[in-house]
N, C-alpha and C positions, 0 to 999 in steps of 0.2 A: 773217762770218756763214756757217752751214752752210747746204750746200744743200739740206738739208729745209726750210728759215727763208727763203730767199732769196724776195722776189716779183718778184723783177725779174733778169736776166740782164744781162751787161757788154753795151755795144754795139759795135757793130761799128768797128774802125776805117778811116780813108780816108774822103775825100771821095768817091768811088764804094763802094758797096757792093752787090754779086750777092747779088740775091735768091735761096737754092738750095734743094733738096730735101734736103738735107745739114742746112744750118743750120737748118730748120723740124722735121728727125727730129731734132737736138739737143734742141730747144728742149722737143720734145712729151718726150723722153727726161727730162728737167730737172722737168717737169709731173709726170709718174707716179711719181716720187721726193719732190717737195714732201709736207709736210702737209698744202697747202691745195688740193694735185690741179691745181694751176694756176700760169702762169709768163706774166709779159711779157717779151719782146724786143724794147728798144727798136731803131730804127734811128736817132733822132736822137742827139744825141752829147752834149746837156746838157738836162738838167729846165727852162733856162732859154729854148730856141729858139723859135721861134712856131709854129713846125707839129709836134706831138707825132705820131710815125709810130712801131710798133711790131706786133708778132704776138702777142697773146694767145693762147693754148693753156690748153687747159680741159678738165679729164676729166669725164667727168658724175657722178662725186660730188662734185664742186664747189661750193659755197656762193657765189653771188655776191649779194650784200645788195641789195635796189633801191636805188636811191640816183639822184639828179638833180646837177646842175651848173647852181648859179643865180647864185652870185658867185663870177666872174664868171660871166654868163650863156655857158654853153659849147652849139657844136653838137659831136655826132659822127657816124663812120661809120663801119661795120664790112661787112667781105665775108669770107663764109665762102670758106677756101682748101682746108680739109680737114672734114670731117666733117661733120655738121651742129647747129643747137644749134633750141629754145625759146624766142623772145626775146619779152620782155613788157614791155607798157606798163602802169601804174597808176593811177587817178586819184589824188587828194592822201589819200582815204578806205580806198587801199587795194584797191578793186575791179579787175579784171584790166580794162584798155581795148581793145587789143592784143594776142591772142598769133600769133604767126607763127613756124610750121615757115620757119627757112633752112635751105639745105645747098648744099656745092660742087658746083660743077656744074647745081643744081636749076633752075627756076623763078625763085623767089625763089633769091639768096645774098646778097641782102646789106640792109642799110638807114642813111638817114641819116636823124639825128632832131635836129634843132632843140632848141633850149635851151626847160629849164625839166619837162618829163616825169619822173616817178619812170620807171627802169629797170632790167629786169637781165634775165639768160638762164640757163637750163639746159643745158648740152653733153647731145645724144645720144646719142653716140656720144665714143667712145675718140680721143685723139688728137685732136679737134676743133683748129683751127689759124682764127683770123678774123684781119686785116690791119686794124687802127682807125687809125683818125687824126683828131685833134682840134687847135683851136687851142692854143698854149701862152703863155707859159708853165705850167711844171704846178706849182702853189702846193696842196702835199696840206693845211693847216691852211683855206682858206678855200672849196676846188673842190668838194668833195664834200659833199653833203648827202646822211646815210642816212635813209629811209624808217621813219619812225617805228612806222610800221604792221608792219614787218617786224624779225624778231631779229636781233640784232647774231651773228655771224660768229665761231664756237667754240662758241656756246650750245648747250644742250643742246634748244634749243626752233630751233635753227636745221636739224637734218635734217629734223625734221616737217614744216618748212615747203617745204624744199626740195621733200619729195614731196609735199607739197599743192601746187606749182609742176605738177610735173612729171606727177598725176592731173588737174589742167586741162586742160593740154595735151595730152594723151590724148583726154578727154572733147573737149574740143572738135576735133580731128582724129575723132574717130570721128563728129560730127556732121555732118564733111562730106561723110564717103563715104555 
C-alpha cells in the first residue's frame, strides 16, 4: 500500500519501545503526506493484544466521522501530546453534547470516555499528535459504529460538515470569553 493510502504505520519493534520526538515528527511527517491528512502509530505489536496503545496524528483538514464503539462496548482515552484539537460528543440525534478545546500542555489535554457516545474531533492545529489507548482486541468489522447523522468519509458532503464541526466550536469558544 502507498503511503498516501496507508492509515496505519508499522509498529515499533522490541518489547521496549522509546517513546521519542523523532518517532512522533515521523509519524506527523507520514500525516501531511496521507490523503486522509491523518496517520496511527501503533505501539502495540498485533490488532489482537488487549490494550490497543498508539499516536494518532491528525492535520486539521481531517475528516474524522463520529462514530461510537458499542459491540463490543469499548472505552477510550486520548491526551493531547502536540497541538491541539475540537473534540466532540453527540447525542444519538446528532446534536453536539460536548465540545471541548484540548491542547498540549493546556488545561484540559486530554479525555476519557466510556463506552457507547457518538464521537469524534477536529485537529487545530498542524501536526496535532494525541496518545489513545483502548481495550482490544481491535475487530474493524464489529467495533465501530458510524454516526448515521454524519457523512461518510470522501463524500463530497463530508467537508461541509467538517466545517459545520469546526464553526461550533468557534461559536462556542467565543461564548465563553
Amino acid at each position: 500500500m502507498t503511503a498516501p493510502h496507508r492509515r496505519a504505520l508499522d509498529a515499533p519493534e522490541g518489547t521496549l519501545v522509546v517513546l521519542s520526538r523523532a518517532q512522533v515528527d515521523a509519524a506527523a511527517e507520514a500525516a501531511r503526506a496521507s490523503d486522509r491528512q491523518r496517520v496511527i502509530q501503533p505501539l502495540h505489536k498485533s490488532e489482537a493484544e488487549p490494550l490497543q496503545r498508539m499516536f494518532n496524528v491528525i492535520q486539521p483538514g481531517s475528516y474524522v466521522r463520529p462514530h461510537r464503539h458499542v459491540r463490543p462496548p469499548l472505552a477510550e482515552s486520548w491526551v493531547v501530546l502536540r497541538g491541539a484539537v475540537a473534540f466532540f460528543t453527540f447525542e444519538d440525534d446528532g446534536r453536539v453534547r460536548d465540545c471541548l478545546r484540548l491542547e498540549a500542555g493546556g488545561e484540559r489535554f486530554g479525555v476519557d470516555l466510556g463506552p457507547g457516545p457518538y464521537h469524534g474531533l477536529v485537529a487545530l492545529e498542524p501536526d496535532t499528535v494525541l496518545f489513545e489507548a483502548k481495550q482490544g482486541p481491535y475487530a474493524p468489522a464489529n467495533e465501530t459504529t458510524f454516526a448515521p447523522f454524519a457523512p461518510a468519509e470522501g463524500s463530497p458532503e463530508a467537508r461541509v460538515y467538517l466545517e459545520a464541526l469546526r464553526a461550533e466550536f468557534q461559536r462556542r469558544e467565543a461564548s465563553r470569553d
